[in-house]
C-alpha angles and dihedrals in degrees: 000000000000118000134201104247107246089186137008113227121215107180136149119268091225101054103109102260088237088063084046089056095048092052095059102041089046079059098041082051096047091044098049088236126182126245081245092058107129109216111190114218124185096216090057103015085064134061100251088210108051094041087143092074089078086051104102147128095252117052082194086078099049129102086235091067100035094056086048089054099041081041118088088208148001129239103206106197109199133194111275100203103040131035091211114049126075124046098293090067096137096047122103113224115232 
C-alpha cells in the first residue's frame, strides 16, 4: 500500500541496524507518532540493484527529492562513534 512519507530518513549504512531502530523509535516516541507514522528510508525505500536510475542530471527527479519534499521533516541518524563517516559528513552535531 503506498503511503504518504511523515519523515525522510538520512542515516549511515554502517550504523548496527539495532542502533538504527532505537533512533527511530526513540523519534516516533518523542514525536508522539502513530503506529501509522511512514518513515521513508534510502536503503529500503530504493531498488539496491538499479541504483543508477537516481543517477541523473537533474536531483530534482530523483526519489530522494521527491520523499523530502512529500515528507514534513527529516531524522538525520549519525554515526555514533565518528564525526566523519556516513552521509551526514558536513553536519555539525548539536
Amino acid at each position: 500500500k503506498r503511503q504518504r512519507p511523515e519523515w525522510f530518513i538520512s542515516h549511515w549504512w554502517g550504523e548496527p541496524i539495532a542502533d538504527f531502530l532505537c533512533c527511530v523509535e526513540e523519534h516516533a516516541y518523542l514525536r508522539a507518532a502513530a503506529t501509522s507514522t511512514a518513515y521513508w528510508i534510502c536503503a529500503y525505500a530504493n531498488r539496491q540493484h538499479s541504483l543508477s536510475e537516481e543517477l541523473v542530471k537533474d536531483p530534482r527527479e530523483t526519489s530522494f527529492f521527491r520523499a523530502t519534499q512529500l515528507a514534513k521533516g527529516v531524522l538525520l541518524v549519525l554515526n555514533c562513534e565518528s564525526e566523519h563517516h556516513g552521509p551526514a559528513m558536513p553536519f555539525t552535531r548539536i
